[in-house]
TORKOL-4160 file (C-alpha; in steps of 0.2 Angstrom, whole numbers, padded with zeros to 4 digits, m for minus):
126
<pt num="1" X="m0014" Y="0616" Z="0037"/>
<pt num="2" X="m0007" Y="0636" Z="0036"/>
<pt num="3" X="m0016" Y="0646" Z="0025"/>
<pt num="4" X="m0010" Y="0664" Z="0014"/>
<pt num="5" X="0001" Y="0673" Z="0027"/>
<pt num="6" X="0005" Y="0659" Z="0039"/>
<pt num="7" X="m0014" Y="0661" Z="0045"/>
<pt num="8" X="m0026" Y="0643" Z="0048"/>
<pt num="9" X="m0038" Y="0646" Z="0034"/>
<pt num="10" X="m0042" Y="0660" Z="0021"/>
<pt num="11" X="m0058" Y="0665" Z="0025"/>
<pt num="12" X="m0068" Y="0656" Z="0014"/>
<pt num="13" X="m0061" Y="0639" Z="0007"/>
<pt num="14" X="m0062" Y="0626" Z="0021"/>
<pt num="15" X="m0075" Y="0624" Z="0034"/>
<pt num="16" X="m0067" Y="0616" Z="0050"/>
<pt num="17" X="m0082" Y="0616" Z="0062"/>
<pt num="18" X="m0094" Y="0601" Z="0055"/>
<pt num="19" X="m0112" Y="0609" Z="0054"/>
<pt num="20" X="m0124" Y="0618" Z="0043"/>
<pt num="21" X="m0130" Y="0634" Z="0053"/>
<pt num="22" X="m0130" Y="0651" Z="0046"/>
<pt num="23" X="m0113" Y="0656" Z="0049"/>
<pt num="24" X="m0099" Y="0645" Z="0041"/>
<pt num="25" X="m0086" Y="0648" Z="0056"/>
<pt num="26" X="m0073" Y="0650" Z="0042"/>
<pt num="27" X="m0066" Y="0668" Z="0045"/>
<pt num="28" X="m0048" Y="0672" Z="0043"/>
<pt num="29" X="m0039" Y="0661" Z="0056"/>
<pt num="30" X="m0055" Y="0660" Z="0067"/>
<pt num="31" X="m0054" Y="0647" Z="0078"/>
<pt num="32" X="m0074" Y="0640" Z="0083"/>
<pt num="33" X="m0082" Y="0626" Z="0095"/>
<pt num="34" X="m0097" Y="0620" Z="0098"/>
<pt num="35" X="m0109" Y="0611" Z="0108"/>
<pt num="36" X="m0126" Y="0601" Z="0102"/>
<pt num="37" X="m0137" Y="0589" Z="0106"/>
<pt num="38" X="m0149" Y="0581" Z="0096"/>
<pt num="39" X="m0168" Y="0571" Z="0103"/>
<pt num="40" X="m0177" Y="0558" Z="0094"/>
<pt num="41" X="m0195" Y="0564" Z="0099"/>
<pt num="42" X="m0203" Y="0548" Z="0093"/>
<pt num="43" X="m0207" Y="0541" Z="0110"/>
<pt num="44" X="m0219" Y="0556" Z="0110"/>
<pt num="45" X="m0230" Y="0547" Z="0099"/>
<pt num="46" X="m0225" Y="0555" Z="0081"/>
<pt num="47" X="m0212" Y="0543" Z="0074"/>
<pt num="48" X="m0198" Y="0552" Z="0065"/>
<pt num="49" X="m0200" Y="0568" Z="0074"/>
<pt num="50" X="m0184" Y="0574" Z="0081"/>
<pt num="51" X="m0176" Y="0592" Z="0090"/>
<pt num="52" X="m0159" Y="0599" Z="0087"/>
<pt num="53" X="m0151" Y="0611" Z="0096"/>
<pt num="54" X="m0131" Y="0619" Z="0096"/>
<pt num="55" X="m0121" Y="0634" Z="0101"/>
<pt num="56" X="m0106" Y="0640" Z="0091"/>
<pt num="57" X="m0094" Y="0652" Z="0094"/>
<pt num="58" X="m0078" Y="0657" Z="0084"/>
<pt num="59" X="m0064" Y="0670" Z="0088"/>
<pt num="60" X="m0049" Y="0677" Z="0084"/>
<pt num="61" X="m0057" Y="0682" Z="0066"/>
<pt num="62" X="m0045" Y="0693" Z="0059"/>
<pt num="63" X="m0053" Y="0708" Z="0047"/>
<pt num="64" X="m0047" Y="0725" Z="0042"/>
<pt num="65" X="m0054" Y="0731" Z="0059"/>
<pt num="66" X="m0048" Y="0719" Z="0072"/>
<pt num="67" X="m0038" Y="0702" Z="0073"/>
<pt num="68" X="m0049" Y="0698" Z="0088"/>
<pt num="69" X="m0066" Y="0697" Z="0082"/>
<pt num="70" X="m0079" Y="0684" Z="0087"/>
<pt num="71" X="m0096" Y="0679" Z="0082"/>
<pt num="72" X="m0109" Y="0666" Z="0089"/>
<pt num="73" X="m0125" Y="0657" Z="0083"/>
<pt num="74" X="m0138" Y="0651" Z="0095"/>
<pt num="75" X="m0147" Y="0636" Z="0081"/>
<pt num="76" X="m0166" Y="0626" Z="0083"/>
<pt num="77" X="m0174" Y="0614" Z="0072"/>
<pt num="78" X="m0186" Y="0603" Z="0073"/>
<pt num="79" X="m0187" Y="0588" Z="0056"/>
<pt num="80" X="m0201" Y="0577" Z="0052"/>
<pt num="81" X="m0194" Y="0561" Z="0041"/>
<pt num="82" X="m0209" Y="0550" Z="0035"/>
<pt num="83" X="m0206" Y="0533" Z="0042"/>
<pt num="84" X="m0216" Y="0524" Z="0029"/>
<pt num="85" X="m0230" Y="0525" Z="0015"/>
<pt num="86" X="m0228" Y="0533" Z="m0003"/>
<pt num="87" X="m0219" Y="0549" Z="0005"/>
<pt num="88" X="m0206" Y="0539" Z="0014"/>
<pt num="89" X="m0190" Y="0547" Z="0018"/>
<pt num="90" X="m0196" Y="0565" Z="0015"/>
<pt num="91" X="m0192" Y="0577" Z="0027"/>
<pt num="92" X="m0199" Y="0592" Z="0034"/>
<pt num="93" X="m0188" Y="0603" Z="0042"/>
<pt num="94" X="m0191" Y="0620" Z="0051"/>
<pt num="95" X="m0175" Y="0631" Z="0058"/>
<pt num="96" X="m0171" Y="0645" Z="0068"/>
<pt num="97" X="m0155" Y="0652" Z="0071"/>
<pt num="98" X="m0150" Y="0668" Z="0079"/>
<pt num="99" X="m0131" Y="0674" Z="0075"/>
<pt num="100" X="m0122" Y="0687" Z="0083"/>
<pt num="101" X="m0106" Y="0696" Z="0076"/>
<pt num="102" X="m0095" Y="0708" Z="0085"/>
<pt num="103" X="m0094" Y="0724" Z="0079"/>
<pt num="104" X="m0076" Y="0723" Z="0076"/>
<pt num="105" X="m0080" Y="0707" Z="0062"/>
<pt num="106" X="m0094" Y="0716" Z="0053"/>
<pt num="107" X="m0084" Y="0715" Z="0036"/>
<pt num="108" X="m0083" Y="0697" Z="0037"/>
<pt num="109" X="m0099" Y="0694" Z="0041"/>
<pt num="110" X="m0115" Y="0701" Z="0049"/>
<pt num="111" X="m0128" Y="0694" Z="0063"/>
<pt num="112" X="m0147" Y="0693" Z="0062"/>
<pt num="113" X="m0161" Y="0681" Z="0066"/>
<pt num="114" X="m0168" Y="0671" Z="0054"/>
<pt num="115" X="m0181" Y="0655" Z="0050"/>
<pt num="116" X="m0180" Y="0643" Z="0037"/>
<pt num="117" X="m0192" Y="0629" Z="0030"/>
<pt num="118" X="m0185" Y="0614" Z="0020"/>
<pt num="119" X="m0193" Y="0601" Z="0012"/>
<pt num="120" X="m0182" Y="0586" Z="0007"/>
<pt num="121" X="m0188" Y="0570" Z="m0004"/>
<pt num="122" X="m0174" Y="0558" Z="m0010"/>
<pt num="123" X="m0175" Y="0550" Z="m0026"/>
<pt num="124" X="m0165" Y="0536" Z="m0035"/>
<pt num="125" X="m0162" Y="0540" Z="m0054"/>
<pt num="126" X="m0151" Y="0524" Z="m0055"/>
């Protein structure tokens, strides 16, 4: 679908790229990919304990700079989801994502490392 310009995308409306890392991938008429994989770790002995891990990486972000700049994110996390007892479902997460931008992108975004902790408890108000 083109965007303002004849571009893909506006820079901020649409995320193409499926995931939920630090960067969103969306700069103007950046193209991204990426690779994951994910391990269930419960065979280790701790049911519900699972590893993710992915690499992104976008290009052609155009900016007043450059219509060539790139970015990628290196991404980690290890979840905990309680399999049963009064706490079920709730999940414990912990992230760490290191992002890199060119440079030439820095108005459109800018790289760091950083580490999250989530905590997650569904609950049915129906």
């Amino acid at each position: 679908m083109p965007g303002k310009n004849g571009g893909i995308g506006d820079g901020g409306n649409t995320i193409w790229l499926a995931n939920s890392y630090w960067s969103d991938f969306n700069g103007e008429d950046e193209r991204s990919w990426q690779v994951a994989y994910s391990v269930d770790l419960g065979g280790l002995g701790v049911p519900g304990l699972s590893y993710d891990v992915a690499y992104v990486r976008g290009d052609n972000i155009k900016t007043s700079a450059s219509s060539n700049g790139h970015e990628h994110e290196f991404f980690n996390q290890l979840q905990y989801k309680v399999p049963n007892g009064i706490a079920k479902d709730l999940k414990l997460k912990l992230r760490y994502s290191v992002l890199r931008v060119s440079s030439d992108a820095a108005d459109y975004n800018i790289g760091g490392n950083e580490i999250r902790v989530f905590v997650e408890y569904p609950f049915s108000i129906m």
